[in-house]
C-alpha positions in Angstrom: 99.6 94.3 89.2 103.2 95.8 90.3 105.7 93.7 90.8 106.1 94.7 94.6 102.3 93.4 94.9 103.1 90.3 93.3 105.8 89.9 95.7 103.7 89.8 98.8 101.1 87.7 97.5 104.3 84.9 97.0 105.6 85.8 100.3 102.5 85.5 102.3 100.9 82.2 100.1 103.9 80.6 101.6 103.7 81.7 105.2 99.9 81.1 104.8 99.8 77.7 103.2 102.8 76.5 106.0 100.6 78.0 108.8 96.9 76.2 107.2 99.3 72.9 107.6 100.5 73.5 111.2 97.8 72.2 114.1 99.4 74.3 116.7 98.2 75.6 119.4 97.6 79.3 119.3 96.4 80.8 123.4 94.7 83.4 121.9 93.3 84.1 118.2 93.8 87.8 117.0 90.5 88.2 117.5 90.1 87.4 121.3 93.3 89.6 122.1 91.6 92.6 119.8 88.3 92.4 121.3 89.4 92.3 125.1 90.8 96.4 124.1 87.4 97.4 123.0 84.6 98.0 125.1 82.2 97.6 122.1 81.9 94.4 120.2 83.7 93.6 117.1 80.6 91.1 116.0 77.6 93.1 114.9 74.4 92.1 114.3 74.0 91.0 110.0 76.5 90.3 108.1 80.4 90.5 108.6 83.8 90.7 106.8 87.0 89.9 107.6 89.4 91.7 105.1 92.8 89.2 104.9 91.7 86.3 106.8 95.3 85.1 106.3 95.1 81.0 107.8 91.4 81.4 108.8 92.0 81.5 112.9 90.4 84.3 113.4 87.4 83.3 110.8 87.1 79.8 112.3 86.8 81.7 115.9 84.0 84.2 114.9 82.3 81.4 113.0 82.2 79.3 115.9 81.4 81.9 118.6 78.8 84.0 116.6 77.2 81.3 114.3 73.8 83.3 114.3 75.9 85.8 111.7 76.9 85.4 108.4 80.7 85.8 107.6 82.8 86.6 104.4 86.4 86.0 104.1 88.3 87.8 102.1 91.9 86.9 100.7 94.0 88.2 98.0 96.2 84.7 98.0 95.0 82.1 96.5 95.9 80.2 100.1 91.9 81.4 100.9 91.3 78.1 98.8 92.5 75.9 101.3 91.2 77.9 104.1 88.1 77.2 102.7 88.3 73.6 102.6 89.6 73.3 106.0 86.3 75.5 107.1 84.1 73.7 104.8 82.2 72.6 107.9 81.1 76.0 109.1 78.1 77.4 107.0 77.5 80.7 107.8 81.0 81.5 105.9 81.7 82.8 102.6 85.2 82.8 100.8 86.5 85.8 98.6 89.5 85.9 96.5 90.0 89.8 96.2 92.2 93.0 96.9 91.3 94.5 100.1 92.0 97.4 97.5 89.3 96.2 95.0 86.6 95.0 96.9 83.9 93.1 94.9 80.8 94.0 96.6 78.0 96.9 96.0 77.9 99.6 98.6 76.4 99.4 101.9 76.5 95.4 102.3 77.6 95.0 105.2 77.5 95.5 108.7 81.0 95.2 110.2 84.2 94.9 108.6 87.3 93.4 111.0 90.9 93.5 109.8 94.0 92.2 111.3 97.7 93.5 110.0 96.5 93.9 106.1 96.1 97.0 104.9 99.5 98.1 106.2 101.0 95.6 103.6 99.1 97.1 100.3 100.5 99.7 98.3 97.8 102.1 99.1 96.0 101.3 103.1 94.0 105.1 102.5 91.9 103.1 99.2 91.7 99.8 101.6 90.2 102.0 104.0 87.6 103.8 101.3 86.7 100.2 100.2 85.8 99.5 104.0 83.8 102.4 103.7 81.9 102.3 100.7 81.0 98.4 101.7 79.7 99.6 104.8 75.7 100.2 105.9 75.4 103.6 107.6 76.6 103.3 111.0 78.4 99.8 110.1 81.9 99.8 112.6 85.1 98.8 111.2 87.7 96.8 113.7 91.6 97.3 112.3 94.6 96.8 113.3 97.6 98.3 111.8 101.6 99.2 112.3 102.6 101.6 114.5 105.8 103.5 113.6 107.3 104.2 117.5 107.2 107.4 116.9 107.5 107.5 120.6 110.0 104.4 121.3 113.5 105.4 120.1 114.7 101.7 120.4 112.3 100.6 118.6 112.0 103.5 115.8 116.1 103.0 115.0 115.5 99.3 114.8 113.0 99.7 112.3 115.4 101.3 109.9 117.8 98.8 110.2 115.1 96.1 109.4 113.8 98.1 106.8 117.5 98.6 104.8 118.1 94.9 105.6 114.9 94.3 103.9 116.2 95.0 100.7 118.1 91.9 100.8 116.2 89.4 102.3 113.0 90.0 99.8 115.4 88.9 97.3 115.4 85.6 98.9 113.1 82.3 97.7 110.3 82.3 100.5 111.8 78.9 101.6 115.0 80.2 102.2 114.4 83.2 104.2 111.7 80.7 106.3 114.4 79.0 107.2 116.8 81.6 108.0 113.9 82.9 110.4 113.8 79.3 111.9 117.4 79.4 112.6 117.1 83.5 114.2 114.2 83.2 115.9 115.7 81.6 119.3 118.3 83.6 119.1 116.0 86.6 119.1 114.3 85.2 122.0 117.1 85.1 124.1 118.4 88.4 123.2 115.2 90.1 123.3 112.1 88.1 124.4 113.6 86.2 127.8 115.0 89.5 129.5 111.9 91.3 128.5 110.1 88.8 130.4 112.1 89.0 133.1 111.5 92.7 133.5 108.4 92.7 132.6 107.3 90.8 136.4 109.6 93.7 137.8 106.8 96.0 138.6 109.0 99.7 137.9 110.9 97.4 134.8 107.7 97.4 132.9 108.0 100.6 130.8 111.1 99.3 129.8 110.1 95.9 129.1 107.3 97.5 126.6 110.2 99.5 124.9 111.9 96.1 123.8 111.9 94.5 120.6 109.9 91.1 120.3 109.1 91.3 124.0 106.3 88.8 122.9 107.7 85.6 122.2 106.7 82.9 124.2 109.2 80.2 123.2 112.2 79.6 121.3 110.3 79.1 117.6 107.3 81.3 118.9 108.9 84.5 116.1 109.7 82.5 113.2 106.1 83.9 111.3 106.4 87.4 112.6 110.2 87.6 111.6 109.4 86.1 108.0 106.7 89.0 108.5 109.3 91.5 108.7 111.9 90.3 106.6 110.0 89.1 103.8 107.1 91.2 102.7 108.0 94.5 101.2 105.2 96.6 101.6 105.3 97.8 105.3 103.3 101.5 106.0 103.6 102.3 109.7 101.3 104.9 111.1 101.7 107.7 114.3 98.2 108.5 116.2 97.6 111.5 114.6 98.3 110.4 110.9 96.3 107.3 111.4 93.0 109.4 113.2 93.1 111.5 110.7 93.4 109.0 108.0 90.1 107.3 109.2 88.5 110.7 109.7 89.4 111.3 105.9 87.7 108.6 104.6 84.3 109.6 106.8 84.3 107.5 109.8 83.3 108.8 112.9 84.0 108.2 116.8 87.2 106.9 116.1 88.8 105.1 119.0 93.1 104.1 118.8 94.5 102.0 121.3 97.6 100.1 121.5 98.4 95.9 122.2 100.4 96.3 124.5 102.6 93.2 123.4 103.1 94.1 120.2 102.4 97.9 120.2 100.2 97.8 117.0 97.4 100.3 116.6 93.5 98.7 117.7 91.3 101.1 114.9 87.6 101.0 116.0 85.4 103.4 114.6 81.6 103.6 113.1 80.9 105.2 109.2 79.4 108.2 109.2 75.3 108.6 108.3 74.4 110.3 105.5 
């Protein structure tokens, strides 16, 4: 394993195993926000995978809300060890400790592969995508979501670079440390960034702008301590434009590929279905 791997395994056990700890309350899982995009459903009929289930919130809400279907979680951090002894309760789910670049399943196992911010953070997301692939039944639909690069947002793009050189630095730091530096940044991000977005945003000719600003989606003073850690301490980080990421998945034979953008965080929504043979 390369040392740059091994790095964001340590930096997201950390976040992950803080997170598993924490009983607060989150308005909407991942999930929820993803599926209210797409006109077709995430959840298929069979069996379904969630590739990085991170602090199992999104797991625990599928589990729940589809318990008919049969889940498997997949983590490459050994934090999936404690997500599955918080979700011990919930039968129809499965816990993997794997690379989303490795998967250890036979082809055509499954029906429906969803994936939230993972395969942007592995050294190679085009392989993660092929393993998605090759796991999936003909005509299986895969649900991801991945980093958008701003192409399009020149605030955004520029601040991006800087985070990206300052990077450099703060992966140096013990995970503890830089949590704590994030705990200490995050209201002052807030203010600078989230509050006047807000503000703009309920100004009806202001919201283009509003979209354009960084963090525009913070909800309270501590709400961007895990997505700052997120930028400052992982060091993988691929961000994709909307015609290198169609033709990415178009690559790897999926078919009616569908991109749409959170508007909050301006991510990339990836739904499309594998191609028949």
């Amino acid at each position: 394993m390369k040392k740059i791997e091994q790095q964001t395994i340590a930096s997201y056990a950390y976040l992950w195993n803080k997170e598993i700890k924490q009983e607060r309350h989150i308005h909407k899982t991942h999930f929820e926000v993803v599926q209210s995009m797409l006109d077709s459903p995430i959840v298929q009929k069979g069996i379904g995978m969630e590739i990085g289930c991170g602090p199992g919130r999104d797991m625990e809400f599928m589990a729940r809300a589809y318990s008919e279907n049969k889940f498997i979680a997949v983590d490459f951090n050994f934090s999936i060890l404690e997500v599955a002894k918080k979700l011990r309760p919930l039968k129809n789910v499965f816990f993997v400790r794997a690379s989303a670049l490795a998967l250890p399943f036979k082809n055509g196992k499954v029906d429906f592969v969803y994936s939230f911010g993972v395969l942007h953070h592995t050294v190679d997301p085009a392989k993660g995508i092929s393993e998605i692939d090759r796991i999936l039944k003909d005509k299986g639909t895969a649900t991801l979501y991945l980093y958008e690069n701003h192409e399009d947002n020149r605030i955004k793009f520029y601040s991006l670079k800087a985070v990206t050189l300052l990077r450099r630095l703060t992966i140096q730091l013990p995970p503890r440390v830089l949590y704590s530096f994030c705990a200490v940044l995050s209201p002052f991000i807030y203010l600078l960034f989230s509050v006047p977005a807000g503000l703009l945003g309920k100004l009806g000719k202001a919201k283009g702008l509003a979209d354009k600003i960084p963090f525009n989606f913070g909800k309270h003073p501590f709400d961007l301590v895990g997505d700052l850690f997120d930028r400052f301490g992982t060091p993988i980080e691929v961000r994709y434009g909307r015609e290198e990421l169609d033709g990415t998945m178009r690559r790897e034979k999926f078919s009616n590929v569908i991109l749409k953008k959170i508007p909050d965080t301006a991510g990339w929504v990836v739904y499309a279905a594998k191609n028949s043979k």
